[in-house]
N, C-alpha and C positions, 0 to 999 in steps of 0.2 A: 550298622549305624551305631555310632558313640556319643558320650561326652565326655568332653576334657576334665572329667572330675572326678576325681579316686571313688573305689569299691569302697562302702563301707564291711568292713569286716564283724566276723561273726568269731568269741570266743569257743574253745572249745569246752565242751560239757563238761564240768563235773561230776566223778561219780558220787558226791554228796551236795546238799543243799551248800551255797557257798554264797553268801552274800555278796560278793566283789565278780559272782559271775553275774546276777542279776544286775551291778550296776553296769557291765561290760554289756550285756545285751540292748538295756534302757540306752545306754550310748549311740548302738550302733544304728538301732530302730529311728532314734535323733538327727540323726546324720542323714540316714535313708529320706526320713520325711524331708529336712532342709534341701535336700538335693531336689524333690520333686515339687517341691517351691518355687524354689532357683534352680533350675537344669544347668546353665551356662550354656557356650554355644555349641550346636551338631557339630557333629564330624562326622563327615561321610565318603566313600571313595564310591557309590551308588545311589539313586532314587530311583527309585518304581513310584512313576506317574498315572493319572488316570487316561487311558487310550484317548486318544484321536473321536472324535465323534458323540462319546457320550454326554451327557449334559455334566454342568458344573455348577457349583455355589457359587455367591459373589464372595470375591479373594480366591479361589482357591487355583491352584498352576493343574495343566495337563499337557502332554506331550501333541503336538501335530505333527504328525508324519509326513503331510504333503509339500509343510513349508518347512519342516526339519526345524523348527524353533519348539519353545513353549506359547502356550495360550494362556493370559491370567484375564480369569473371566472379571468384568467389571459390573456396576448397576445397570439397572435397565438389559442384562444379558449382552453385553457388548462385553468381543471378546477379542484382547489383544493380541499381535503376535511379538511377543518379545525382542526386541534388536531390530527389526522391519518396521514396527510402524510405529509411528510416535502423535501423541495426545492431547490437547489441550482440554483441562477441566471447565466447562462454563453451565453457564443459567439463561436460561429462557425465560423471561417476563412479558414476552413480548404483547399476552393477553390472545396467543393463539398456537398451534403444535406448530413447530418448525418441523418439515419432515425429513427422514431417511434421505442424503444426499443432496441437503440445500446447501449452496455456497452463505457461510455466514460471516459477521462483519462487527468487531466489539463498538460498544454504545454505552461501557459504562462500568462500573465497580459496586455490588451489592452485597458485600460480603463474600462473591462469587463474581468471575471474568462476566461479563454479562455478554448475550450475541444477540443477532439480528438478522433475517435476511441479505444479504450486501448486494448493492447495484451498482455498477462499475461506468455510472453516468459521466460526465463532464465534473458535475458538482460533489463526485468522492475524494475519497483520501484513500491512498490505494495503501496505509499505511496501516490503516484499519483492517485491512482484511485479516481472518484469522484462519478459515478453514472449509472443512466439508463436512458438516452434522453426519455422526455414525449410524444413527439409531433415532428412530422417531420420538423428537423429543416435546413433551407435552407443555401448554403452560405453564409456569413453575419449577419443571423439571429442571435437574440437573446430572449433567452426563457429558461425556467424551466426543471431542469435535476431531475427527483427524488433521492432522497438519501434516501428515508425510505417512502414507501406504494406501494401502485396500481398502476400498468404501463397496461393501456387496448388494445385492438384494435391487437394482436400479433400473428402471428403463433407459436402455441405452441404444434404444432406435433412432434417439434424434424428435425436439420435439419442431412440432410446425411441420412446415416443410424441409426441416433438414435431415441429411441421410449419414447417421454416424457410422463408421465404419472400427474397426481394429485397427490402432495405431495412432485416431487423429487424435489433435490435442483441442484440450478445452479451456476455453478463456470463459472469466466470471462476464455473466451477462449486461451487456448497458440498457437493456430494456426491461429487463423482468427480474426483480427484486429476486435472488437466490438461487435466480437458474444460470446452465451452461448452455454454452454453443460453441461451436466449430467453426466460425466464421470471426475471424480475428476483426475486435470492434477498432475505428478510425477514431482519431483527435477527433473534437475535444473529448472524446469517453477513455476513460483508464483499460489499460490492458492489463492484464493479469493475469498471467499463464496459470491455470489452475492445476490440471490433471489431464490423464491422457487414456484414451479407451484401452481395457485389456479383454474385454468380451464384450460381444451383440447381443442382448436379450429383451424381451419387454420387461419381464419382471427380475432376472438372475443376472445381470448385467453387470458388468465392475468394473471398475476405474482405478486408476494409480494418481492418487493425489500426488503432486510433486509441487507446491507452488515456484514459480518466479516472478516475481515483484519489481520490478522493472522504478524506478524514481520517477517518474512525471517532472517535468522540466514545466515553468511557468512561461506565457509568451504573450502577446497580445500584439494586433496589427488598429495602427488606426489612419485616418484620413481627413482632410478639409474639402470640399468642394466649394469654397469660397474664395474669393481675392482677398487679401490681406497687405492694407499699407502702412506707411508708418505716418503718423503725427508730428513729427518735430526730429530733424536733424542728430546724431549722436546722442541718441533717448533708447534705451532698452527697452523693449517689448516683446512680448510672447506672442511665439507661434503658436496659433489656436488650432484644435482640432473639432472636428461635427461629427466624425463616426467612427462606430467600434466595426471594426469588419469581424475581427477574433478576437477570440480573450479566454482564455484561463490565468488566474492569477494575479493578472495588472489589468487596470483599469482606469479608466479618465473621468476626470474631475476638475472642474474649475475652466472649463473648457481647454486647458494646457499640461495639467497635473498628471503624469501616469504613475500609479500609485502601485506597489507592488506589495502581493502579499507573505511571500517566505524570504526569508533573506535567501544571501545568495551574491554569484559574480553573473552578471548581466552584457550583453550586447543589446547594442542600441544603434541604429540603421535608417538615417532620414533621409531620404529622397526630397528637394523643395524645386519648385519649377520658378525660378526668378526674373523678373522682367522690367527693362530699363524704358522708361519715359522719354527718353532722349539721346541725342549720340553724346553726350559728355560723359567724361570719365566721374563712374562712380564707386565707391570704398563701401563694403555692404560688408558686415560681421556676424557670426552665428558663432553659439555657444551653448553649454550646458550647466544648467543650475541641478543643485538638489538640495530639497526640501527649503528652497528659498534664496538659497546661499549659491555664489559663481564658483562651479568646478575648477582649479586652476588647469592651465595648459590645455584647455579646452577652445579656445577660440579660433575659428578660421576663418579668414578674409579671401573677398573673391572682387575683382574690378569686373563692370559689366560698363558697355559704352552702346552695347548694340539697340539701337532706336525700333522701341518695338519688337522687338525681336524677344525669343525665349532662352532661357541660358539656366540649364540641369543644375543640381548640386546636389552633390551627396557627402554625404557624413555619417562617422561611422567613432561612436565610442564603444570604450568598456570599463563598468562600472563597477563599486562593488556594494549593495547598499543591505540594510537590513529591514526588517520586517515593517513594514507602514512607512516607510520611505517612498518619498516621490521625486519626480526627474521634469524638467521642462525645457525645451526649446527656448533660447533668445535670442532675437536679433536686431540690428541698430545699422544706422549708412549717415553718411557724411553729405545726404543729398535726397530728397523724399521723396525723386523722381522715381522711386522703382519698389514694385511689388512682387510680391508671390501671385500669381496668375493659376488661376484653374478655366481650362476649354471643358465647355460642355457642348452636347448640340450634336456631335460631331457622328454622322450617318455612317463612314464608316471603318470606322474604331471605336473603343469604349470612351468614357472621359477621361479627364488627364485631370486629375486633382491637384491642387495646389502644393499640398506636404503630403506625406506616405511618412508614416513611423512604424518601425518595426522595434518591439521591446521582447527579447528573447533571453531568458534564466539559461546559461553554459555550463552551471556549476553548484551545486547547493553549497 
């Protein structure tokens, strides 16, 4: 092993006292020291590392033979394997340990990535999620979250009643703040492929964090189980709704307003059950506003003449709106004889509500 920086030289002796050989050695001794000052950089066509197994200081490299990389040991005794797994530095404030193989979830900026348990309920951000705690990390502490490789040391029988086997995969949990399961959680809760079993143990158990992160799509389903008429001839009025059946992300307001909360391109799907007063011919209009204002090339007209009778309509846009943007149903007729109709009652079917809206995000 070398460096790229000249031998200082050494004069040869005089066979007498020689003044100019004393300044030639004071020189070269000069030189010697600047060098081990400033080395410059190694050259090596070898390293001899410390074996596989033995303990290490924080920094320092040693060879692993099993994964044929290097190990560069970190704080708290976490030990990387070079090129295989990769790290995120964070802090734990949370006011309690996060332990050894908790799924966690950033909350924040201290000077340091700040984490948290994450729970991959309805009301997450799957955007947050960051990793798998390597190492038991205390209040305060700060240390190495995996985001891609080996997480060791783990019970990996499965907790509860489920039975982990070699091979399943593990999605961040919608129930329990920081744990996994094998049982792929359902809308409205975020999925979030976390890692996948590589051995069965209670306490020796490992996992392959691999995350996939999948985008969450916003949607919301709502409904009226009311009749709805109109006041006055060729008069705009909103379709009103009374229930949220789903929701992530959009929501109703104003009894007509569905508000959405990430931008985005949108599909929009109303269902309305319409129903004429009389057999005369009636002109009945439906349209889309947003945020107050009439969508252009949105209006569709339907004639109904049927006395009594019910007569379907379905509508179907596509939107493009941004963040706090709202959307609402209008409709108007040339004749005040006829309603949106909702059956209830009915023994045996469900009810038949008046409007059905479906607001579903296709696109962020």
């Amino acid at each position: 092993m070398s460096r790229s920086v000249p031998i200082p030289y050494f004069p040869i002796t005089p066979e007498n006292y020689n003044p100019q050989y004393l300044a030639e050695v004071t020189r070269a001794f000069a030189v010697y020291a600047q060098q081990m000052n400033t080395p410059g950089p190694w050259q090596a066509t070898t390293l001899t590392l410390t074996p596989t197994g033995q303990a290490t200081a924080t920094g320092v490299l040693s060879y692993n033979s099993a994964e044929d990389t290097l190990d560069l040991t970190h704080l708290n005794g976490v030990t990387q394997q070079l090129g295989i797994e990769q790290y995120m530095r964070c802090n734990n404030d949370t006011g309690s340990q996060i332990d050894n193989g908790t799924v966690v979830g950033f909350t924040g900026v201290n000077g340091e990535i700040k984490v948290a348990p994450f729970q991959a309920n309805s009301s997450a951000n799957e955007l947050y999620f960051v990793g798998v705690a390597t190492f038991d990390m205390a209040d305060d502490a700060t240390g190495m979250v995996t985001t891609y490789g080996k997480v060791r040391g783990l019970d990996t029988t499965g907790p509860g009643a489920e039975t982990w086997n070699v091979g399943d995969i593990l999605y961040a949990s919608p129930t329990t703040a920081g744990a996994l399961t094998n049982v792929r959680p359902t809308a409205p809760n975020v999925v979030i492929v976390v890692a996948a079993v590589l051995s069965v143990d209670a306490t020796e158990g490992v996992i392959l964090v691999r995350p996939t992160i999948p985008m969450g799509l916003d949607y919301g389903s709502f409904d009226s189980t009311s009749s709805q008429t109109l006041a006055a001839v060729d008069t705009a009025t909103a379709v009103t709704l009374g229930t949220t059946l789903s929701s992530n992300g959009v929501t109703l307001s104003n009894s007509s307003r569905l508000n959405v909360a990430q931008s985005g391109f949108y599909a929009i799907a109303a269902s309305l059950q319409l129903t004429s007063g009389s057999s005369s011919p009636k002109l009945v209009y439906f349209w889309l506003r947003k945020n107050g204002t009439d969508v252009p090339d949105t209006t569709r007209a339907v004639t109904v003449n049927l006395n009594s009778g019910e007569t379907p309509i379905a509508l179907n846009y596509t939107i493009s709106l941004a963040a706090s943007d709202y959307v609402e149903l209008y409709w108007a007729a040339n004749d005040t004889a006829v309603s949106l109709d909702a059956i209830t009652g009915l023994t045996f079917a469900p009810d038949a509500p008046s409007v059905l809206v479906n607001v579903t995000q296709t696109q962020l």
